[in-house]
N, C-alpha and C positions, 0 to 999 in steps of 0.2 A: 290780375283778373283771372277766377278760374275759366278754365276752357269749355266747350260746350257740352263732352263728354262727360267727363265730373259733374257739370249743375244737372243733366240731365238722369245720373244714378240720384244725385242727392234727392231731386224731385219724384222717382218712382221710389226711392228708399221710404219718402215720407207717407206715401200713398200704401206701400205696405206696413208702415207703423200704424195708421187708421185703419181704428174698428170700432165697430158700435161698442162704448163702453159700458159696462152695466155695474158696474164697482166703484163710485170716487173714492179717494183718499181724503175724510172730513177732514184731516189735519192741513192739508198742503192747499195754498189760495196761489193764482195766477197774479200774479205783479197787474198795477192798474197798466203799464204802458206797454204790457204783451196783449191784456186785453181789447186795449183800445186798438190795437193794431190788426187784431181779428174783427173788431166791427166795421176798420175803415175799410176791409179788402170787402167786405158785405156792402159798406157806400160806393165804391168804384167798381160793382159789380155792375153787368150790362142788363137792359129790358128794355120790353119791344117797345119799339119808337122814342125809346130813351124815357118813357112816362114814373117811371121808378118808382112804382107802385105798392108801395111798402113802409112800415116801421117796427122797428127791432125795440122790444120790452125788454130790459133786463133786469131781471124780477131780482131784488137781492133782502127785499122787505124777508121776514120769515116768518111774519103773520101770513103775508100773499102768499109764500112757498109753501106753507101749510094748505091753504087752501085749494091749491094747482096739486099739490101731491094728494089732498084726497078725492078731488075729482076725475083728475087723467089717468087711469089705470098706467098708460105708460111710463107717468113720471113718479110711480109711488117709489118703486127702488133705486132713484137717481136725486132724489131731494128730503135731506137736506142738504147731502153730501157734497152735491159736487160747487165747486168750486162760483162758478157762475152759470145760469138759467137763460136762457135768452127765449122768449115766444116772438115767434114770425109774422107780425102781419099784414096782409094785403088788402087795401083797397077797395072799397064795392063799388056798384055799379053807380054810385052817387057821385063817383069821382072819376070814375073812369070812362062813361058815356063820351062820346066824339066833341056835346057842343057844353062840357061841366066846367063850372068854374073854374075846380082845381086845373085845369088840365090850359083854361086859358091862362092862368097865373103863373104854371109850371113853364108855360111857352115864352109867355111875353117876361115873365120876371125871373125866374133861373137863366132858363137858356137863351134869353136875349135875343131869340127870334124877330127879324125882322116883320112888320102886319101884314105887308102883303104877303111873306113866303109861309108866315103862320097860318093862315088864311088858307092857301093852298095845303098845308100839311096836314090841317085838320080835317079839311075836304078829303086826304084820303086814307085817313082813319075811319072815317065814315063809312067808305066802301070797304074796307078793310073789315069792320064790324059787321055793317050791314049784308053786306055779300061773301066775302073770301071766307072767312070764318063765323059766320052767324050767328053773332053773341047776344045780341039784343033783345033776344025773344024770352023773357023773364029776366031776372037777378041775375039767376047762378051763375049762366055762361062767363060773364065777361069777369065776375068773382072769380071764377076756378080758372081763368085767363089770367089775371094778375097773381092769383098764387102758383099759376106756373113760374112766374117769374120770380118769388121768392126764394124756390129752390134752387135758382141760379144761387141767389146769396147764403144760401145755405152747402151749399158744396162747396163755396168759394172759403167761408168761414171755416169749413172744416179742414179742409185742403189746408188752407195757411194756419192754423192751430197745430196738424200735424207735422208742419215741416217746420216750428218751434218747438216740439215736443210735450204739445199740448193733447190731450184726448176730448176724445167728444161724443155725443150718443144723438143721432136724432131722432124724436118722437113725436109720433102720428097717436098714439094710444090714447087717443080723447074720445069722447062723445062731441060731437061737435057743437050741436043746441049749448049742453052743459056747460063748456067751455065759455062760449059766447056769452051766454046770461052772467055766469062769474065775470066775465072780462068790464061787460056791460054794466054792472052793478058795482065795480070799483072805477066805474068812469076814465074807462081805457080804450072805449071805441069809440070817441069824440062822436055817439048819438047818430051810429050806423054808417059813419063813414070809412069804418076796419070794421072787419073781423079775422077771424083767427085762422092761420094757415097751418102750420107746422111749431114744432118746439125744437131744442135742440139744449141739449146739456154739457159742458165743458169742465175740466179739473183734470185731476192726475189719476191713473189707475191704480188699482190694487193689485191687481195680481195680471200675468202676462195674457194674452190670446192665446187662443191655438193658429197655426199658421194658417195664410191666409187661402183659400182656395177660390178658384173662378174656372169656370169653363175657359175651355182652350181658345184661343183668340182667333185660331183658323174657324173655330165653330161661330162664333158673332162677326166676324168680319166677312163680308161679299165683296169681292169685287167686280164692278159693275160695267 
């Protein structure tokens, strides 16, 4: 068993091998059980109230990839190349309101929530929406609420892709209307209950980084 020392270099070694890649290697494809291994660490990733508000596209069609690389500016230098394409996404407020189906279904039938303590849970979601956080007052709120939770799964994906020797790039560089209509129009956002969060590209690089640089850790850390 290695020691804690050793996993804990292995695990910042991987975090400075991640970098947003902007080069795949068209020749080189991820093995199917490296990648399935990068979506499951995206399934066991954590969100709030455990509601998992989320589905993961992976675009591999190359008619759809054409069509995603000419409308998201950000993914035009990253497709067709890279290896696999994944789009993020989250939930809307049709699914994620306190009293929605999905969320009684997610309760009673995933998590096997007892009625009376569902009952209670959902009760303080409710206030949780309605007061802590104040989502309910149109769409967006509780939308940009569940795709916060995406980027859990999106860090997590990239994290464990690089500590296989996977690269990755992710991409915000959409229009977002844009996006959504295309998503919409190849009957991807099962009729407003997703829309689109974040993208994320994965494959092998071309060529190396320049080294990694970040503000000193004394400068972002307080202690309180």
């Amino acid at each position: 068993m290695r020691d804690k020392e050793t996993l804990k270099q292995e695990i910042l070694d991987a975090f400075h091998f991640r970098h947003a890649t902007k080069e795949f290697d068209p020749n080189k494809k991820i093995p199917e059980e490296d990648f399935r291994f990068i979506l499951e660490t995206g399934q066991l990733s954590p969100s709030s109230f455990g509601f998992e508000p989320w589905r993961f596209l992976v675009v591999q069609s190359e008619e759809l990839r054409e069509k995603v690389k000419n409308t998201a500016w950000g993914a035009f230098g990253k497709l067709p190349e890279a290896s696999h394409f994944v789009i993020l996404l989250a939930r809307t407020k049709v699914d994620t309101k306190y009293d929605s189906e999905y969320l009684q279904d997610h309760f009673r039938n995933k998590k096997k929530m007892p009625e009376e303590f569902m009952a209670n849970y959902l009760k303080r979601i409710e206030e949780f929406q309605k007061s802590d956080f104040n989502l309910l007052d149109g769409d967006r709120p509780l939308f940009d609420w569940a795709c916060k939770q995406t980027y859990i799964v999106l860090a997590n994906m990239m994290t464990a892709a690089a500590q296989i020797g996977i690269d990755s790039c992710p991409i915000e560089g959409f229009n977002f209307e844009k996006m959504n209509k295309l998503l919409a129009d190849e009957g991807l956002l099962d009729d407003g209950h997703f829309g689109i969060s974040v993208m994320c590209a994965f494959g092998y690089r071309v060529k190396e980084p320049n080294p990694k640089t970040r503000r000193p850790l004394d400068d972002i850390v307080k202690w309180v």
